[in-house]
Backbone as JSON, one array per atom type, in Angstrom:
{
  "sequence": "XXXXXXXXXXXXXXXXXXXXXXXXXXXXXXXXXXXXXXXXXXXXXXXXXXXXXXXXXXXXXXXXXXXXXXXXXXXXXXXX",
  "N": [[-114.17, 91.03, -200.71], [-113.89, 93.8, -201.39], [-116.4, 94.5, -202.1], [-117.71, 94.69, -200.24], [-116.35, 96.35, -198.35], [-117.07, 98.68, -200.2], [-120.01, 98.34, -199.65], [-120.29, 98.79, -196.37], [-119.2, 101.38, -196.78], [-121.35, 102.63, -198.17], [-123.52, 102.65, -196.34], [-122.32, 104.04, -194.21], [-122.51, 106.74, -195.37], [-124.86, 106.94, -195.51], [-125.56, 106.85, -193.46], [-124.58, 109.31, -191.99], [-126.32, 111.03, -193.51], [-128.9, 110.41, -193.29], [-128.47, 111.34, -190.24], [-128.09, 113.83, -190.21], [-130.31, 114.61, -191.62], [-131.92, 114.27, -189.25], [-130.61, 116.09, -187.54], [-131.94, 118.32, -189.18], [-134.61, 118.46, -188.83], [-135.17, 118.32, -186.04], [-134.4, 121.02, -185.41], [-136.47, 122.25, -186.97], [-138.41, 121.82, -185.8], [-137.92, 122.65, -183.1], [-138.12, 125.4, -184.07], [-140.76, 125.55, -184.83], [-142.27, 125.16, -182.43], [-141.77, 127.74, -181.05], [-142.91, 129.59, -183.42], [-145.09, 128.5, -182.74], [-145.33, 129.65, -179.78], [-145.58, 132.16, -180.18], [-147.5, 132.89, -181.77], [-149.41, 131.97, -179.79], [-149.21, 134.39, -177.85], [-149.62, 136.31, -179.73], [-152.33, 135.83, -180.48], [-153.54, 136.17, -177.59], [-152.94, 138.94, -176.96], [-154.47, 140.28, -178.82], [-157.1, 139.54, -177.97], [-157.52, 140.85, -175.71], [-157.06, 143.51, -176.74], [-159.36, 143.32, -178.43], [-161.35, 143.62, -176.26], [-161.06, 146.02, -175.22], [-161.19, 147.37, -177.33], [-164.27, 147.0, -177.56], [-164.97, 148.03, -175.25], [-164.01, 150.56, -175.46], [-165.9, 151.54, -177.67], [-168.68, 151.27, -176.79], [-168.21, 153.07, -174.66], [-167.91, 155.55, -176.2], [-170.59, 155.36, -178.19], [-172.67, 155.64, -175.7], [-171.73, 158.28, -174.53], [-172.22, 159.58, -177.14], [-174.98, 159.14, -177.2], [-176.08, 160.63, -175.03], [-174.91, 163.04, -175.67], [-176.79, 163.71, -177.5], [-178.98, 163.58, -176.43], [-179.12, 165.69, -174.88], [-178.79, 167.78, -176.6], [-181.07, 167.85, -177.89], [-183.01, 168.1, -175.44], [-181.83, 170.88, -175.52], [-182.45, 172.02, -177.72], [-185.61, 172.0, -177.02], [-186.14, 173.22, -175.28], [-184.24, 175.79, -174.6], [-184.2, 176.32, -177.24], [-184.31, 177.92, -180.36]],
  "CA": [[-113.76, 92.0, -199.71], [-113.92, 95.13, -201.96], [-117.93, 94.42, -202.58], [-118.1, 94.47, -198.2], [-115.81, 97.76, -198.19], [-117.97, 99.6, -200.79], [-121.32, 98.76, -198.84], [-120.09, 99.62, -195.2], [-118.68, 102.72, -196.81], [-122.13, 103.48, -198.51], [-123.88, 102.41, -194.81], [-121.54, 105.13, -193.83], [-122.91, 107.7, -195.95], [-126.22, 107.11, -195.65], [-125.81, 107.15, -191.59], [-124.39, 110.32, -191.98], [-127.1, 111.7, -194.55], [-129.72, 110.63, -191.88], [-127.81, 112.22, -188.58], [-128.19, 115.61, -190.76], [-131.66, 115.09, -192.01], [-132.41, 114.5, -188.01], [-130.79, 117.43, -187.12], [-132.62, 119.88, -189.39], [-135.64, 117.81, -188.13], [-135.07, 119.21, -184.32], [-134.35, 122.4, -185.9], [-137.62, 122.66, -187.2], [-139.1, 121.07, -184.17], [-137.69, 123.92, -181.98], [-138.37, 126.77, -184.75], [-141.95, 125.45, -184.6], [-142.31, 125.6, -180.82], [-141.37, 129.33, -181.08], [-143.73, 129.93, -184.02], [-146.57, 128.29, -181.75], [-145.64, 130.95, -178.83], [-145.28, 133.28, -181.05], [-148.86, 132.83, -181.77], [-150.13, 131.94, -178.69], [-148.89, 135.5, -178.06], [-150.71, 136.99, -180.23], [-153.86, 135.65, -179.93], [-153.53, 137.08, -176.5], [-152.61, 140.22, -177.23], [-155.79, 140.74, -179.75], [-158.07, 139.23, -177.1], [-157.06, 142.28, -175.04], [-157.27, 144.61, -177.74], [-160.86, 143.45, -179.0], [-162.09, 144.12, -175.26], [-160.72, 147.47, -175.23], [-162.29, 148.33, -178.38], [-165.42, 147.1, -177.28], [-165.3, 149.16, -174.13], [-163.92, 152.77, -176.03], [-167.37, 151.71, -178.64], [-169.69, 151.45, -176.0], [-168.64, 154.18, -174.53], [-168.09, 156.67, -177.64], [-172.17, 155.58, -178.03], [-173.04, 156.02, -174.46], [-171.29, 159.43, -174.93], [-172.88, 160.08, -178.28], [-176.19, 159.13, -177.05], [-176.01, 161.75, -174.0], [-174.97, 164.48, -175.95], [-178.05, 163.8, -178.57], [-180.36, 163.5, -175.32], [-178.69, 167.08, -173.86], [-178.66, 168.82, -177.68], [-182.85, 168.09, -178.05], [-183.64, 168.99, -174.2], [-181.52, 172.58, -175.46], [-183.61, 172.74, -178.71], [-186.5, 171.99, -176.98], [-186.47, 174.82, -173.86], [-183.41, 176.83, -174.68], [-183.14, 177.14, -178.54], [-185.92, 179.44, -181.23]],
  "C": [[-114.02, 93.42, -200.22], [-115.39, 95.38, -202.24], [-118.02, 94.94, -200.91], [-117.69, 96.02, -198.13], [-116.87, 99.14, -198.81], [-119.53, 99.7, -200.32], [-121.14, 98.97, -196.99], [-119.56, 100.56, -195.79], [-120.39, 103.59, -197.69], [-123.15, 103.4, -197.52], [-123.65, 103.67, -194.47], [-122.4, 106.46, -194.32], [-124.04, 108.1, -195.8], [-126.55, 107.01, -194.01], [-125.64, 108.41, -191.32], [-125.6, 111.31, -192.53], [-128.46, 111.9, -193.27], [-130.06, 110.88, -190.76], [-128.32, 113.61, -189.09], [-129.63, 115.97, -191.18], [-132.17, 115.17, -190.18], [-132.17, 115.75, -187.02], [-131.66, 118.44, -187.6], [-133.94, 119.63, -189.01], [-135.85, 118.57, -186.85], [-135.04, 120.16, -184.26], [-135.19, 122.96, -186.23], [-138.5, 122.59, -186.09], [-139.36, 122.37, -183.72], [-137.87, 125.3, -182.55], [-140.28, 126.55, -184.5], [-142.53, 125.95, -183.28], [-142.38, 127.26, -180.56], [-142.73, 129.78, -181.77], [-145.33, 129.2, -183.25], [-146.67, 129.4, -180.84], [-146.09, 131.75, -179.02], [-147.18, 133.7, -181.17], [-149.76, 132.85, -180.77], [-150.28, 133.75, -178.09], [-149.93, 136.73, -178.45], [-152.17, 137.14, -180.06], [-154.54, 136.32, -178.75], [-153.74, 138.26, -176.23], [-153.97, 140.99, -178.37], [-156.95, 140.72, -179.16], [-158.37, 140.24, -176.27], [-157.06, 143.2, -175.9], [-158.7, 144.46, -178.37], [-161.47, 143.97, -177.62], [-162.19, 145.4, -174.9], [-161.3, 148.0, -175.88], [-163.26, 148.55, -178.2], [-165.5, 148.38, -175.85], [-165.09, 150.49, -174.54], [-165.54, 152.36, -177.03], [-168.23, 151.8, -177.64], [-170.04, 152.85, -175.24], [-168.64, 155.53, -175.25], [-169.67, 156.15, -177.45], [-172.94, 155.79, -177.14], [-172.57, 157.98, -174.51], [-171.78, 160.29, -176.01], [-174.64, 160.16, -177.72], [-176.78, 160.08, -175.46], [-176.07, 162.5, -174.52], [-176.03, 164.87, -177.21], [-179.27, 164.26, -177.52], [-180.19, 165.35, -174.75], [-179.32, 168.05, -175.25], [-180.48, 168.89, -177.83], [-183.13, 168.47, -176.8], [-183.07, 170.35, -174.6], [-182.53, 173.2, -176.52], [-184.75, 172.98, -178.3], [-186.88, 172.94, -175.82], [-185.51, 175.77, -174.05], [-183.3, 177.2, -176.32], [-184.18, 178.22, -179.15], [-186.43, 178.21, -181.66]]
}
């Protein structure tokens, strides 16, 4: 009887041990989930920020390449 007691009481323990490892389990789960958004997020948010860049570069060189085309038509009829 005392051999039966000491293994349903270490049953016990080890049901308990594995309720708590399953919680921090779900805990990670649902921290994960987050750290996916989280990301998803981002990714987003950079995707939209590389297009932007590209459009201020294009036009900074569209802009640059005007005022090169304007500065040689001035050298070439208005300057000495």
């Amino acid at each position: 009887v005392l051999m039966d007691t000491d293994i349903k009481s270490e049953v016990a323990v080890q049901a308990n041990e594995i309720k708590h490892i399953q919680d921090d389990m779900d805990e990670m789960k649902a921290d994960i989930e987050q750290i996916k958004n989280s990301l998803a997020n981002i990714d987003k948010l950079l995707s939209e920020a590389k297009g932007g860049w590209r459009t201020l570069m294009w036009a900074a060189g569209a802009g640059g390449a005007v005022s090169a085309f304007l500065i040689m038509i001035y050298q070439s009829f208005g300057g000495k």
